[in-house]
C-alpha positions in Angstrom: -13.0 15.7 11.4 -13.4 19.2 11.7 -12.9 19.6 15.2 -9.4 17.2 14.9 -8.3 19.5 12.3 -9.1 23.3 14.9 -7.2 21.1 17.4 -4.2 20.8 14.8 -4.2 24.7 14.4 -4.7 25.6 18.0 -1.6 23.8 18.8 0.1 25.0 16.3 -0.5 28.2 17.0 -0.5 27.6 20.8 3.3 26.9 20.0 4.0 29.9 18.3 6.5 31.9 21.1 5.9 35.5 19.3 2.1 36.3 21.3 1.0 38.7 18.7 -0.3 36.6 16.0 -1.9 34.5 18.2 -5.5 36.9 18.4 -5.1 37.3 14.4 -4.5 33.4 13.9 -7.6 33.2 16.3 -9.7 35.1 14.5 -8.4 34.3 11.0 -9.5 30.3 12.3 -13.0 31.6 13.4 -13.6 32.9 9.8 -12.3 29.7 8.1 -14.4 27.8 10.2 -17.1 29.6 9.2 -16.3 28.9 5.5 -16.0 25.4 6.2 -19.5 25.2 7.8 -20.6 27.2 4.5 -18.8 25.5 1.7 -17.6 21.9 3.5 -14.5 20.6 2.1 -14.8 17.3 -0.3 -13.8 14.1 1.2 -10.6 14.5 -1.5 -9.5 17.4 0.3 -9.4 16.5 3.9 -7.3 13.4 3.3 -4.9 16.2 1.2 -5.1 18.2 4.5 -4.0 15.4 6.9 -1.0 15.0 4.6 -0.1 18.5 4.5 -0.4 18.2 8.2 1.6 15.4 8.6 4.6 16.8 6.2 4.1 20.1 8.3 4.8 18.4 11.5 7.5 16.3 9.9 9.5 19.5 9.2 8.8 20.9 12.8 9.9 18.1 14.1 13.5 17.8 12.2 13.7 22.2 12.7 13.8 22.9 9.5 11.9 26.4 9.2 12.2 26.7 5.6 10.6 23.0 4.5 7.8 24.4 7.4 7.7 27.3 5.6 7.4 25.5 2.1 4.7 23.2 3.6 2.6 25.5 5.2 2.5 27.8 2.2 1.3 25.2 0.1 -0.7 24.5 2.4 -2.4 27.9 2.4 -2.3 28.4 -0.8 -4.4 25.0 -1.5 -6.8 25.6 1.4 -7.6 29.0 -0.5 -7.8 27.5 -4.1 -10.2 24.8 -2.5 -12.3 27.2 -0.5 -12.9 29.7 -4.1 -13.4 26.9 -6.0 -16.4 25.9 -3.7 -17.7 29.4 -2.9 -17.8 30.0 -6.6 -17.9 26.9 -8.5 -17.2 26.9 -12.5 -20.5 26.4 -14.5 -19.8 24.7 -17.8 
């Protein structure tokens, strides 16, 4: 669900010891969920989210930073490709 999924972000944020981003990451999350309200993800894509999810908290939990890294880039990146390709489908 949507609201399982801001509780995975606010944490991950929330654990986040550098303060600053933590007002950007706020705000950033309060203009993806407004996306997300616009242009809902497909059923495909949430189950793609909870594994990315799951391999991001894999890699927190073994301290790896780069895999983390890796993962949440990936992440982001797929998140972004998903969202465009929604806001602006492809008419054929």
């Amino acid at each position: 669900s949507h609201d399982a999924n801001a509780e995975f972000h606010r944490i991950i944020i929330e654990c986040d010891r550098k303060h600053r981003p933590q007002a950007l990451m706020g705000q950033l999350q309060g203009q993806v969920h407004r996306a997300r309200l616009l242009w809902p993800s497909t059923r495909p894509r949430l189950e793609e989210t909870w594994k990315e999810h799951a391999e991001l908290v894999t890699a927190l939990r073994a301290r790896d930073p780069d895999q983390a890294e890796q993962v949440m880039r990936m992440h982001l990146e797929k998140a972004r490709a998903s969202t465009l390709d929604r806001m602006l489908p492809v008419t054929r």
